[in-house]
C-alpha positions in Angstrom: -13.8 -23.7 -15.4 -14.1 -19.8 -16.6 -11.6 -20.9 -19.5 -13.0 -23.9 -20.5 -16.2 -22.2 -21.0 -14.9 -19.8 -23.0 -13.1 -22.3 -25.2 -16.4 -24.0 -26.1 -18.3 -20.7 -26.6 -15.9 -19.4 -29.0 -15.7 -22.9 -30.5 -19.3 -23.4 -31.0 -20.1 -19.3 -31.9 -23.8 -18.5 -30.3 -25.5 -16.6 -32.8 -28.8 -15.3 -32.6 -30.8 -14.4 -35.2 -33.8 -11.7 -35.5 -35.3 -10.0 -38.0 -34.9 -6.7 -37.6 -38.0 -4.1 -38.6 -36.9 -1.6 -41.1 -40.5 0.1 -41.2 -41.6 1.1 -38.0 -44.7 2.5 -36.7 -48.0 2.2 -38.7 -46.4 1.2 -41.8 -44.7 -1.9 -40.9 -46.3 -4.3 -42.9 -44.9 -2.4 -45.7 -42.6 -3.8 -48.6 -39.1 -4.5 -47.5 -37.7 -3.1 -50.1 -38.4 -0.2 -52.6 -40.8 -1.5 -54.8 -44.4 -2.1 -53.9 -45.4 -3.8 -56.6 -45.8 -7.9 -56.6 -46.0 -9.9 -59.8 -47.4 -12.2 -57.6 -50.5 -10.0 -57.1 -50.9 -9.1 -60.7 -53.1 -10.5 -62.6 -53.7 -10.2 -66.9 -56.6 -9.4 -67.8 -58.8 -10.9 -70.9 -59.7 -7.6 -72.1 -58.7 -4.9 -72.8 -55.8 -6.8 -74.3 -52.3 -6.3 -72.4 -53.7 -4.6 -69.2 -53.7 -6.5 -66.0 -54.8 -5.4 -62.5 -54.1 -6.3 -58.7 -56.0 -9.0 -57.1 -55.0 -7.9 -53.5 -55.0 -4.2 -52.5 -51.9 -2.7 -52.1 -50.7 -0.8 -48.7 -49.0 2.8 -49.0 -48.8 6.0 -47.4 -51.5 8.3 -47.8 -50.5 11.4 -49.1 -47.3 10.9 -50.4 -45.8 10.5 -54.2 -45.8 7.7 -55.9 -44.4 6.0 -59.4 -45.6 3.2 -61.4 -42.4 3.0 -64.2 -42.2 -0.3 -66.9 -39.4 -0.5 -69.3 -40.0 -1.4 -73.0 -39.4 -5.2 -72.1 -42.8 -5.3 -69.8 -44.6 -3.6 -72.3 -43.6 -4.9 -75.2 -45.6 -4.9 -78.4 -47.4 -1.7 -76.4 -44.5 0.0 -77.4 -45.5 0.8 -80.3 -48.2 3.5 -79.5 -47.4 4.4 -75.6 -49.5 7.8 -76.0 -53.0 5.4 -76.2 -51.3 3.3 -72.8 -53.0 4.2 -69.9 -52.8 3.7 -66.1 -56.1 3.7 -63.8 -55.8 3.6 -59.9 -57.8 3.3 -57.5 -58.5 4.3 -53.6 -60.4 3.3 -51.0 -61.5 6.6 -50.2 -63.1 6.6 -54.0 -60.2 8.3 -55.4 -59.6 7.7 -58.6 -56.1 8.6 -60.6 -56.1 7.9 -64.2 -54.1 8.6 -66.8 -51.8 8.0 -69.9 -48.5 7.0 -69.1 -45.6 9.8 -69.6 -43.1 8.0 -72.3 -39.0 8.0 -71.4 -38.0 6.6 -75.2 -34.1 7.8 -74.4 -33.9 5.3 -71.6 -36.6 2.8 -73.0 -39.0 3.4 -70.0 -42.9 4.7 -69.4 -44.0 5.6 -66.4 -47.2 7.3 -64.2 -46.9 9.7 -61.4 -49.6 10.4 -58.6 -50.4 11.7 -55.0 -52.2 9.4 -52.6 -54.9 10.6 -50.2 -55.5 6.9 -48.4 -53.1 4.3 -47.1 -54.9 1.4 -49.8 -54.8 1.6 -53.6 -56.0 -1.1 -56.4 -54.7 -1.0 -59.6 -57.5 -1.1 -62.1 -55.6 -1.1 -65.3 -51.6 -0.9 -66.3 -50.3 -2.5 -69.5 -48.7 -5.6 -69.5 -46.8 -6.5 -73.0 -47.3 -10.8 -71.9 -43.7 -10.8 -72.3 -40.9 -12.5 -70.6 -39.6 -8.9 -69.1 -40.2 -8.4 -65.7 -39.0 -4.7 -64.8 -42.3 -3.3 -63.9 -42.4 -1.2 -60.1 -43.9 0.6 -57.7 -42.3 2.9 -55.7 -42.5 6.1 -53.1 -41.1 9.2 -54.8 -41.2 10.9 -58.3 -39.9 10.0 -61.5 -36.8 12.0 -60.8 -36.1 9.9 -57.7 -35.9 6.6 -60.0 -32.3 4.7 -60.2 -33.1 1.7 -61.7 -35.5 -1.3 -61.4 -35.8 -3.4 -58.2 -37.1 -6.8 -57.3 -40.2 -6.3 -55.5 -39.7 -7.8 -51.6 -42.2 -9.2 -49.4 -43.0 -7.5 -46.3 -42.0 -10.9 -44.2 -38.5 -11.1 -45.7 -35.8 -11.3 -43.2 -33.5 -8.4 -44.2 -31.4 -7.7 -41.3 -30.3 -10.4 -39.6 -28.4 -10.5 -35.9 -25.2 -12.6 -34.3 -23.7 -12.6 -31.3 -19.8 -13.4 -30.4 -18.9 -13.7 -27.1 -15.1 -13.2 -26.6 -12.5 -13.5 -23.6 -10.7 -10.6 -23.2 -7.4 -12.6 -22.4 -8.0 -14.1 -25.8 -9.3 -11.9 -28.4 -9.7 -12.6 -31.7 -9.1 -10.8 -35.3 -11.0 -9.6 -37.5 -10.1 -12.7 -39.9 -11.2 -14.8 -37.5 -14.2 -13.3 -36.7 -15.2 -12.6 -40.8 -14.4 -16.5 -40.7 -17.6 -17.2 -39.1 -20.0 -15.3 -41.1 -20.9 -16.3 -44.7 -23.0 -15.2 -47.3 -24.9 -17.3 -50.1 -27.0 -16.8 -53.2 -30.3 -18.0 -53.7 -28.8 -21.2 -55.7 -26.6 -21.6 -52.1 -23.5 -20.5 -53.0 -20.9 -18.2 -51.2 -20.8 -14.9 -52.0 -18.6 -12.1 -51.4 -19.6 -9.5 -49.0 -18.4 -6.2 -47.3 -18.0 -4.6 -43.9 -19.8 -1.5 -43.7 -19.5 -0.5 -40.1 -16.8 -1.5 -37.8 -16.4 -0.8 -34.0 -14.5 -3.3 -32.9 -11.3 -3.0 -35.1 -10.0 0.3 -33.3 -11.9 -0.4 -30.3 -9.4 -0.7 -26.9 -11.4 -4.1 -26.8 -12.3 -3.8 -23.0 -14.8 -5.6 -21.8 -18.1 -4.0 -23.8 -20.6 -4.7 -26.3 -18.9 -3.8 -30.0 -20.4 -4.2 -33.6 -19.2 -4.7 -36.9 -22.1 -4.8 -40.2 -22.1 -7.5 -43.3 -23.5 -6.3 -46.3 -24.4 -8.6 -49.4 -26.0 -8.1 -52.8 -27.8 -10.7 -55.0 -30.3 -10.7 -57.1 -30.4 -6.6 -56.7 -31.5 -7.2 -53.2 -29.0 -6.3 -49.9 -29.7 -7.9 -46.6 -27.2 -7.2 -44.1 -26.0 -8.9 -40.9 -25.5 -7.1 -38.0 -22.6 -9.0 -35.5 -22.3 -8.1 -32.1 -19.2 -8.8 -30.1 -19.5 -8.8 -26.4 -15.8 -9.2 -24.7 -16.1 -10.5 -21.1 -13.7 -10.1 -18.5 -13.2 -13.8 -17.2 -10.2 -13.8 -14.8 -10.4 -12.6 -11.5 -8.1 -10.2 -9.8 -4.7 -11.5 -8.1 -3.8 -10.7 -5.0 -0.3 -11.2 -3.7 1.8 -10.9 -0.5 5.3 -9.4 -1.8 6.8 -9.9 1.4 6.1 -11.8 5.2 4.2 -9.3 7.1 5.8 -8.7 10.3 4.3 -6.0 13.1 6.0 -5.6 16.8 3.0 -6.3 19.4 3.7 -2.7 20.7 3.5 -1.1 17.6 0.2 -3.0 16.2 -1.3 -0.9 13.6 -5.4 -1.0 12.4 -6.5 -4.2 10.4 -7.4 -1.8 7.6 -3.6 -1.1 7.1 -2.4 -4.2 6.2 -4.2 -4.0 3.1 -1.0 -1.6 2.2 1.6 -4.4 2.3 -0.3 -6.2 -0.6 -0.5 -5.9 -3.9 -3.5 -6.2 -6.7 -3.5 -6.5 -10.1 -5.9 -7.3 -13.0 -6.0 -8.0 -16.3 -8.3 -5.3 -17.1 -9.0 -2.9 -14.2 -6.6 -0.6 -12.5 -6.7 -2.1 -9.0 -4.5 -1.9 -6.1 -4.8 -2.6 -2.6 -7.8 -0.1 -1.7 -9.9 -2.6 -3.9 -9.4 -5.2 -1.3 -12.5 -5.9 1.6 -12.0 -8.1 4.4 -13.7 -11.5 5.0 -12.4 -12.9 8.0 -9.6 -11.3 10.6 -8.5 -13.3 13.6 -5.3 -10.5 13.8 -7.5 -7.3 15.3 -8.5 -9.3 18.4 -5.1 -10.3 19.1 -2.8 -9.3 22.3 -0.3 -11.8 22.0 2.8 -12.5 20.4 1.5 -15.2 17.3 0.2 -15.5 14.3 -2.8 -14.7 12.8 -4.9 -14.3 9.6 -7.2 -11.8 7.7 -8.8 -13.3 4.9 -9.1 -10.6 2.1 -11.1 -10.5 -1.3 -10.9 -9.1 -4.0 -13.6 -8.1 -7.3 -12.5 -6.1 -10.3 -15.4 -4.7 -12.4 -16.7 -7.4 -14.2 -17.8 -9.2 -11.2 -14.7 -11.7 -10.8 -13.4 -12.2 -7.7 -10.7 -13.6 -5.7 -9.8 -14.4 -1.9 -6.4 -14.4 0.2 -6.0 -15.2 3.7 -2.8 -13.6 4.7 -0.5 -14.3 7.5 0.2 -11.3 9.9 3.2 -12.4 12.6 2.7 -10.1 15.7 6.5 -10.3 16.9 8.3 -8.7 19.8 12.1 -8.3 18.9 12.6 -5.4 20.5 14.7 -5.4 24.1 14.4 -3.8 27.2 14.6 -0.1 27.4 17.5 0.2 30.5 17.1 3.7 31.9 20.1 5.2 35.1 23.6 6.4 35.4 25.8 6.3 32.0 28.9 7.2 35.2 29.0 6.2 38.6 31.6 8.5 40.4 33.4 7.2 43.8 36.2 8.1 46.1 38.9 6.2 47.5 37.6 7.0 51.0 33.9 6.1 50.0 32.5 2.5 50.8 32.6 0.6 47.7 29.7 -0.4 45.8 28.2 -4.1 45.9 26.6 -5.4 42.8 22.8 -4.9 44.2 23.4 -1.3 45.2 25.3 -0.9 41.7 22.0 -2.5 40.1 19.6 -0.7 42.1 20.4 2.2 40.4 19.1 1.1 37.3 15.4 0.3 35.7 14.6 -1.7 32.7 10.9 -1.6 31.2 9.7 -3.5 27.9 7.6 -2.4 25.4 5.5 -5.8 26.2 6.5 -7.6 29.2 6.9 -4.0 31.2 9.3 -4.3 34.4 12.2 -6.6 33.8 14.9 -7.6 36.1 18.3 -6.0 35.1 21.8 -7.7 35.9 26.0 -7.4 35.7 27.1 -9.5 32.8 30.2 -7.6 32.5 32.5 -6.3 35.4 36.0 -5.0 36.0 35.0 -3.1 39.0 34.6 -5.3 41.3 34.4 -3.0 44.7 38.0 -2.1 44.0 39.5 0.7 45.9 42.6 1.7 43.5 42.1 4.8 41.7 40.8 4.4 38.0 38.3 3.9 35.7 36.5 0.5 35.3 33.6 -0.7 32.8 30.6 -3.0 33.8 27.9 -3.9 31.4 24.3 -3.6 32.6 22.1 -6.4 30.9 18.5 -6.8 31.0 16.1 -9.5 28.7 12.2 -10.0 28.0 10.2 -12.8 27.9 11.3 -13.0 24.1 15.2 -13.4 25.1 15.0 -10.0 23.5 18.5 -8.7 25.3 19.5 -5.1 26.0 23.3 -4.2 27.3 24.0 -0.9 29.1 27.7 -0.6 28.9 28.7 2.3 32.3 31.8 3.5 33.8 33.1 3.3 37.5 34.9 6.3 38.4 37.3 5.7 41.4 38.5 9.0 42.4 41.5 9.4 44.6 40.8 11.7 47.5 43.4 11.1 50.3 45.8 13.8 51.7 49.6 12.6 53.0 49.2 10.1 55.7 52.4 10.3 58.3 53.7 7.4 60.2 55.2 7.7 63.8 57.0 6.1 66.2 57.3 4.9 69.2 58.4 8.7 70.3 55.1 9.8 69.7 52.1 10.5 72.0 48.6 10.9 70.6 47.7 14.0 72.0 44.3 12.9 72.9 46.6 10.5 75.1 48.4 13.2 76.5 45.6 15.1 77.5 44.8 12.7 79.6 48.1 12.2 81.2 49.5 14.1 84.6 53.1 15.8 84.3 54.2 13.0 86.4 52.9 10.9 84.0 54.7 12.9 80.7 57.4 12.4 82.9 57.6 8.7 82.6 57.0 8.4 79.4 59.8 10.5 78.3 62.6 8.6 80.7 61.0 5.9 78.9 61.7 7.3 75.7 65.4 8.3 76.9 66.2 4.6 78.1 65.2 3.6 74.3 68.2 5.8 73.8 70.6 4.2 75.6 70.0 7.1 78.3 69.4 6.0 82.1 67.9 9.2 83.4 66.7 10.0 87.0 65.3 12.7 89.0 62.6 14.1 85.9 60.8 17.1 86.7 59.6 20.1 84.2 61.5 22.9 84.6 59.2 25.4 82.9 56.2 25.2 80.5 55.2 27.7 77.9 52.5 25.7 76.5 50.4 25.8 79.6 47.4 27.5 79.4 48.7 28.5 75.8 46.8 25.6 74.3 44.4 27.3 72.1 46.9 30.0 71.1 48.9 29.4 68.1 52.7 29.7 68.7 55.6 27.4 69.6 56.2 26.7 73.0 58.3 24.9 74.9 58.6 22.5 78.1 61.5 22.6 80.2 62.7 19.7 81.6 65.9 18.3 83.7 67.4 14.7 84.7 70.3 13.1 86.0 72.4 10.8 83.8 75.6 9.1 84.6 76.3 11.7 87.6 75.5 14.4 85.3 72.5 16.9 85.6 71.2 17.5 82.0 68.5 19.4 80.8 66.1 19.6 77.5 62.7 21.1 76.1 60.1 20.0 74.4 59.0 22.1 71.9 55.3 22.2 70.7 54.3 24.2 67.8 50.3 24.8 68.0 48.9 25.5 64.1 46.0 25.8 62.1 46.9 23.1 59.8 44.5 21.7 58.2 45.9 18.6 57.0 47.5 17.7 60.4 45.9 15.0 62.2 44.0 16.7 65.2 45.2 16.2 68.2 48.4 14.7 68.2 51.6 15.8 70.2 54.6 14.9 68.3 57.6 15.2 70.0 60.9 14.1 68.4 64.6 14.2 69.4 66.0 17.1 68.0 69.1 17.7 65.8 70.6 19.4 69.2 70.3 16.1 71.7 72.6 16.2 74.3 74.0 12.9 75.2 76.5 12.4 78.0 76.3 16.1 78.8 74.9 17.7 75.2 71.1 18.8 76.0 68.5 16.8 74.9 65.8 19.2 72.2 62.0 17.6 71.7 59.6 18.6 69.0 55.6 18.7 69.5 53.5 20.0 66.9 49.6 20.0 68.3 46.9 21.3 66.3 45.1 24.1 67.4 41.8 23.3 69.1 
């Protein structure tokens, strides 16, 4: 609408018109221009012959110069004597100044000077040749001050006269164009050429502003000017643009105010940018929720234009879980393995918007294994937003086992045989000797070092003897008490020696206890 308004305002150009007053003050009923004297107010008298006088009085300044000047044309046959011419004025104030007029014969002129002491004169008597010349005039000044003969102009005369362009700044026009609409004519209504004499517009910046450029024509000795005013408006309103989606995680929501820096402003004239902008409407500031939501912005440059956006503002949570325990998780071989839950309740995952979410395995090579080695899982954990997090972590199975020693049937557990009587030991070992192959009789310890040497360390031996195929044999046990360790508490290991006597060879055993 803006444009079209300007289309038909520059089409049909709205120029007003005024007269403007070039005599101000008390005097502005004065002439317009220099010469106060009207032919129109002159009339010739009978007698004396080729004098006239003024029927109305005429309005000047009191005290201030003043010449009445005729060329030789106006006075014509008078001429011929000008020393017997004579001037008579008169005041209201009863002054009288009269005189003969001062000839100029070089430039074919006559003229009377005089001082005024009231603001009305009448002029009793000044020749008038009754000729067809009309270059008689008053005027303010002395003779000196005379540059030639003027038309005399009425104080009602339009001399200035005023226009008005009104111009879009997006469509500004030259000064061709604009000369284009003003034209000057002569009295008979013909154009006639005229000049610029002021000119602010031409090397203006042609912002938005008042500017002024000033006609000036001659005709008929008399210059009116027109004074043209050229008011730019600013007619298009700012623009306000979105360069990108605007996109703020709910946990990081920042002040409504702030947006304003992810959009842009321009303007045709003004320097604007997003500080220019106000808000309207904002459904975003209240918001606690994941969504979308709008603030409604607006924007005026200096000429009053304005424009509105309502911009989309996306509160979005794509951030995951934060998942917070053990980057390791060291075990031994002789530990209990791990289950999944005790695995997981080592581990904590909090969201920037949901807070506390459940954590799980989605990746797992452990798998409560017992073999020595290392073994990745993958801790997982999502928000309401399917926003996932992974924790990838490392199972450590560390081998910690010393030798383990099997044993056979040869072997008592010494907390077994601590709890067994010699007669007991006794049976045991002709047990062990019929595994042999050995059918002994008639067992009985001999001797035995290892009694009450039990907490000593030391090697001791137990002396036994049996009969076997007719044969009376004999053989020890030896056991070795030590601080080992590594040994296995409380075992008796005894073993058929490298020096078993069968069929008549003794028969060597070997126990190793553990001191207690």
């Amino acid at each position: 609408m803006k444009k079209i308004m300007t289309f038909v305002l520059l089409c049909f150009i709205f120029v007003i018109f005024g007269k403007l007053n070039s005599n101000a003050g008390q005097y502005d009923n004065l002439p317009k221009g220099k010469n106060y004297l009207s032919l129109s107010n002159v009339l010739v008298l009978e007698t004396p012959e080729y004098y006239a006088q003024t029927i109305e009085p005429i309005r000047v300044k009191n005290h201030t110069a003043y010449t009445l000047v005729f060329d030789f044309e106006f006075l014509g046959q008078l001429t011929m004597d000008l020393s017997s011419v004579f001037v008579e004025i008169e005041e209201d104030s009863g002054v009288n100044h009269s005189n003969y007029i001062t000839e100029d014969r070089l430039n074919e002129r006559a003229y009377f000077e005089f001082t005024t002491s009231d603001e009305w004169i009448h002029i009793a008597f000044m020749p008038n040749g009754n000729t067809n010349g009309y270059n008689a005039m008053l005027y303010e000044g002395t003779y000196q001050d005379f540059d030639g003969f003027l038309p005399y102009v009425n104080s009602s005369e339009i001399m200035s006269y005023q226009g008005l362009i009104p111009m879009d700044y997006d469509h500004p026009l030259t000064i061709d164009q604009i000369k284009s609409y003003v034209t000057a004519y002569n009295s008979q209504g013909y154009a006639i050429a005229y000049d610029v004499i002021s000119d602010s517009y031409s090397a203006s910046s042609k912002l938005p502003g008042t500017y002024q450029m000033t006609f000036q024509a001659t005709h008929n000795l008399i210059t009116k000017r027109y004074i043209l005013d050229i008011k730019i408006f600013d007619l298009t309103s700012p623009i306000i643009s979105v360069p990108n989606l605007i996109e703020i995680p709910l946990a990081e929501k920042i002040d409504v105010n702030q947006i304003k820096s992810f959009l842009e402003v321009t303007d045709n004239v003004d320097i604007m940018d997003s500080a220019n902008l106000s808000i309207l409407n904002d459904t975003y500031t209240s918001a606690t929720t994941v969504g979308t939501y709008y603030v409604l912005f607006e924007a005026s440059d200096l000429s009053g234009n304005k424009s509105t956006l309502e911009v989309p503002v996306t509160l979005v949570d794509k951030k995951g879980p934060v998942i917070t325990g053990p980057q390791m998780i060291y075990l031994y071989t002789t530990d209990t393995p791990l289950s999944n839950s005790s695995i997981l309740s080592k581990y904590k995952a909090v969201d920037d918007v949901d807070g506390s979410v459940s954590v799980s395995i989605s990746y797992n090579l452990y798998n409560q294994t017992l073999t020595p080695g290392t073994y990745q899982m993958t801790i997982s954990s999502s928000d309401a937003q399917l926003n996932t997090t992974n924790k990838n972590i490392t199972i450590h199975v560390i081998e910690n086992k010393g030798p383990i020693f099997e044993t056979n049937e040869k072997i008592i557990e010494k907390s077994v045989a601590d709890t067994m009587t010699d007669a007991e030991i006794i049976a045991w070992f002709k047990g062990q000797l019929e595994l042999s192959g050995i059918q002994a009789t008639n067992l009985n310890i001999i001797f035995s070092e290892y009694k009450d040497n039990e907490k000593l360390s030391g090697s001791y031996y137990v002396y036994l003897s049996y009969e076997s195929n007719g044969l009376t044999e004999t053989t020890r046990v030896r056991i070795d008490v030590i601080e080992d360790e590594n040994m296995i508490p409380f075992t008796l290991y005894i073993s058929i020696a490298s020096g078993l006597l069968i069929a008549g060879l003794g028969i060597t055993y070997y126990v190793k206890k553990k001191r207690i």
